[in-house]
Structures are given as C-alpha cells and as structure tokens.
N, C-alpha and C positions, 0 to 999 in steps of 0.2 A: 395422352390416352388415359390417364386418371387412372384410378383403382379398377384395375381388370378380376381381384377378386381376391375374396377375402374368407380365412377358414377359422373356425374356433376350434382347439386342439387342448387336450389333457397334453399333462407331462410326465408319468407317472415312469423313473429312468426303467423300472420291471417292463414295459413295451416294446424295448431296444431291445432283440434277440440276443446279443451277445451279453446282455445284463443278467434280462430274466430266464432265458432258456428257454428251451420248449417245454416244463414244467411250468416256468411265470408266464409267458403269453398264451399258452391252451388256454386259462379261462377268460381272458382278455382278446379273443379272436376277432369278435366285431369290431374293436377299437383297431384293431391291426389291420386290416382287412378295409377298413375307412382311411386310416393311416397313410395307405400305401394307393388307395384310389384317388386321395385327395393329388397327392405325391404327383401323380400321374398327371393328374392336371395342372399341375403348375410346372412340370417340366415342360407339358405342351404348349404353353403360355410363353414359355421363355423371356421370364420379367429380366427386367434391367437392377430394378432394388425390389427387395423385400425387408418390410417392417415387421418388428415384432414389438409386443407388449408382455413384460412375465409379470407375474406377483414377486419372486423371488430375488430379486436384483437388491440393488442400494433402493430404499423404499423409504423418503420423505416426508412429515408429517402432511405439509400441502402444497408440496412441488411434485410434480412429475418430473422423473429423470430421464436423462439420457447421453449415452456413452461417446463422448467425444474424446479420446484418450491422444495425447500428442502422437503418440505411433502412425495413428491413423488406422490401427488394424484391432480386431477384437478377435478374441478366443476362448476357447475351452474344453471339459474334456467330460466326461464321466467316470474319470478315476477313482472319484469318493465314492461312488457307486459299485467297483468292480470291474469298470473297464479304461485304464485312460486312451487305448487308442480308438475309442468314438470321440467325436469332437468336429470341433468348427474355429477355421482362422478365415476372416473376410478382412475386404478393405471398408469401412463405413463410408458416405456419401457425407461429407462435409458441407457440401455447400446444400443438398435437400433442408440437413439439421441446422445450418446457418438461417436457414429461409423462413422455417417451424419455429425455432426459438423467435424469430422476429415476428409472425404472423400473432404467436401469443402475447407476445410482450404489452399491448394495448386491450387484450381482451380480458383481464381478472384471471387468465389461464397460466400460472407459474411452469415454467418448464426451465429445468437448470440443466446444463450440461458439466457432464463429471469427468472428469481424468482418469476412466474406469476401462482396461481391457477384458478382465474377465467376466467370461458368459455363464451365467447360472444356467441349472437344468433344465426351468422355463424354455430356459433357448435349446439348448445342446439335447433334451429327447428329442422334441420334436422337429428340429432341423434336422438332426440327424435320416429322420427318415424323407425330408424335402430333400435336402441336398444331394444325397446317394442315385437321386433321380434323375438330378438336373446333366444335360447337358453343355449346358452354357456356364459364363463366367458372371457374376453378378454381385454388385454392392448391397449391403447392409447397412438399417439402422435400426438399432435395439430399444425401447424405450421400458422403463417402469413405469408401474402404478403407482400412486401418494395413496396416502391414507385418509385421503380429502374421500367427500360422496361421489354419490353413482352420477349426480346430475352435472356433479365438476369434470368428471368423465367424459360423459355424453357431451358437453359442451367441447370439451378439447377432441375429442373425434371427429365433429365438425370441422373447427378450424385443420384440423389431420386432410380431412377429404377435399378442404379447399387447396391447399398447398397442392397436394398430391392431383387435381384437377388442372392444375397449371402448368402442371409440367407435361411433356410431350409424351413421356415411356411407359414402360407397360411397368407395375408396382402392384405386389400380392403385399396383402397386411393377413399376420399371423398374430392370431389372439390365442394367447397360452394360460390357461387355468383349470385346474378340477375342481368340480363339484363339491357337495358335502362331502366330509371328511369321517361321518359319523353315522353312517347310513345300516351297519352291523355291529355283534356283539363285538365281532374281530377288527373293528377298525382302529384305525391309529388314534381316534379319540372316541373316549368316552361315546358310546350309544346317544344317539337322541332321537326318538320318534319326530321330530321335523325336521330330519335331517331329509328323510327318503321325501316328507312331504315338498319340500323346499325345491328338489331336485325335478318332480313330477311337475310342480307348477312352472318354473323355472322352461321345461321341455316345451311346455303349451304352450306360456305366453310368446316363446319366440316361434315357434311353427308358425303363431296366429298372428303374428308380428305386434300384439300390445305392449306397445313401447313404454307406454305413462306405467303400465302396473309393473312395471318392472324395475322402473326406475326409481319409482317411490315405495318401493318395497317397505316393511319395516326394521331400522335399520339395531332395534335391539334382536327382533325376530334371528336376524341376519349374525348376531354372534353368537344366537343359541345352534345355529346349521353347520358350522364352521369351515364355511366354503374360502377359496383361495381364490376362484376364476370369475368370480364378479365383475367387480371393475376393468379388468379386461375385455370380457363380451361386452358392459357397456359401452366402452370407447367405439369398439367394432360397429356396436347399432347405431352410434353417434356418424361411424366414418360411410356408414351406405344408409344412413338417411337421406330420403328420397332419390336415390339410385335405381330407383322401382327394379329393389333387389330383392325376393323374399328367403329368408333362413330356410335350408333345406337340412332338416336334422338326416345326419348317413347313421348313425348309430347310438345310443349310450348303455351304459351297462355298469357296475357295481358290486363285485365277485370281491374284491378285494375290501370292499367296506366306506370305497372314495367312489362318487361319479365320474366316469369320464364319458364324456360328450364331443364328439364332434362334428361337425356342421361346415357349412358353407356357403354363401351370398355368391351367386353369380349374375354376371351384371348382361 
C-alpha cells in the first residue's frame, strides 16, 4: 500500500504538556491543535511502520544514518527536558532497513546503519503525541539527516518512496524539524531579519508545491536563517514525489523565536 501519508512536524520538547505546561503550549496552541489532528489521522490510518527523519540524531558528514542497534528495539525519553516518563520503546523493522540500505547502496545515496538505541527529541516530541493516539501495535525506523545537500536528500526520498511502494502495509513517514531558529529578539540565536523571511518563503514554496526553488535554495543564505528542519522536509518532498500529493500547511507559528510548521501530504 506504499506511503499512506506523510506529516512534517516541529519538535520543540515545550509542545509536550507535561514539559511545557499550560503556560509553554498557550502561545504554541496552533502547533498543538495540528499536533493532535494530525495524531488523529494516523491513528485512523493504522500503519504497520512509521519512519521518521530528525536533524538531531548521530549526523554524518555524507551518510544518512540509520538506527539498527543489535537489541532490535529503540528508545528514549524527555528527561533532559523535565519529564523522563514521555518516551518511546519500539521494535525497528529490520528487514524494511535491510531492503533501504540495499536500494541505496548502487545509487551515490550513502546510508549507514549504526548500533544506536537511543531516540533524540526529533523523535520522542513528536511521537510522543502520535503514539498516545495510536491504537494498534507498530514498527519503527528512525533515520538522520547528513550534512550532504537538499538535492542528496531529495534524491534518497525517492529511492525511500520506492522501497516503501513495494511493500504491501500501510507506512506514515514523519519528517521532524523547525524552522528558523532566529526569527526574534528572544530567540535562541542571534536575530536575523532572514530568519522570518526564509520561513515565509519556505511556507509558499511548499503550499505551491515549487520543488526546484526550494531545493536550490542558497545554501550560504541558508546558514544566515539557522533552520534545523530542511533536509528533513526535503526528503519528505522527495518521498511523495509524484504521489499527486499536494502539502497541506495546518499551521505555523513563531511565539517562541523558532518556526514551527506543520503540514501534511495525503495521498
């Protein structure tokens, strides 16, 4: 049944009510509020596996990783944040990542698998609010970004939607990153007036689905903005290329000084 659908999601661990409180998510309501809809639909969905992509993991110069650890199971929590009982322990799907490491190995697409259990907070915010929903029991695979381009991205998304097309089950891909990081005085970096711009263009090209302008961005522009969730949404536009899926933006918002964006491609 191929990629039944596919969300892009901040991670910001302040969304998680037992983190932020009802003082941290008041101004972050639409992010919540998208959160818990998206949630909703992929509970309805009842996937077999769910992928994700974070910035935050083990992050390779120009491999993409991905978490094969002998246990066979991944975890983690929100503790460094304030809470450790949020978290996520899954079993990963072995033989999907056996299949993905092979589909790349012939295409210029590096994907290395690591002996890695733990789940950064890429993963564990925003599962946290998937999984609370879910009914069903379901495998994981986790992947990072490299610190290769948007287009070596976009290209391994592809190869992503073809594996995931050949297989029989139902499969949501979560793409995890925020926005500029520098969109206020009060942000965690340094102001930069194209921060907000970055984030506004960013909004359109995907509404409007211009794949090329996004993907050729400018890539020094791109460390003056100091986003985190790039290479992530690119894989995503990579993996519903031509799934005549259009990006349906539910919310974004910026209270905190970081973009958080969330969206969705349904097929």
């Amino acid at each position: 049944m191929s990629l039944n659908y596919g969300v892009i999601v901040p991670h910001p661990p302040i969304m998680v009510p037992s983190v932020g409180g009802r003082e941290g998510i008041g101004p972050i309501e639409k992010t919540v509020n998208s959160m818990l809809k998206i949630s909703r639909k992929i509970a309805e969905i009842k996937p077999d596996l769910i992928i994700t992509i974070s910035p935050h993991g083990l992050i390779m110069p120009d491999s993409i990783s991905v978490r094969v650890p002998h246990s066979g199971v991944v975890s983690g929590s929100l503790a460094e944040f304030g809470d450790e009982n949020v978290g996520l322990e899954k079993k990963i799907d072995r033989k999907f990542i056996e299949n993905l490491i092979n589909h790349c190995a012939g295409s210029g697409i590096k994907l290395v698998g690591t002996d890695d259990e733990y789940l950064d907070h890429g993963v564990i915010a925003p599962m946290s609010y998937i999984d609370a929903a879910m009914s069903n029991d379901y495998k994981i695979v986790t992947l990072n970004i490299t610190l290769g381009g948007l287009e070596h991205h976009y290209n391994f998304g592809k190869i992503l939607r073809g594996v995931c097309e050949a297989d029989d089950r139902k499969i949501v891909f979560v793409a995890s990153g925020d926005l500029s990081h520098c969109l206020t005085k009060k942000a965690p970096v340094e102001y930069n007036a194209e921060g907000p711009k970055f984030d506004k263009k960013l909004v359109e090209y995907l509404q409007k689905g211009e794949t090329a302008r996004i993907i050729y961005m400018d890539p020094f522009w791109l460390d003056e903005v100091a986003e985190c969730g790039l290479r992530s949404i690119v894989t995503m536009m990579g993996a519903m290329d031509k799934k005549s899926a259009d990006c349906n933006i539910l919310s974004y918002e910026g209270p905190y000084g970081v973009g958080y964006l969330v969206a969705e491609y349904e097929m």
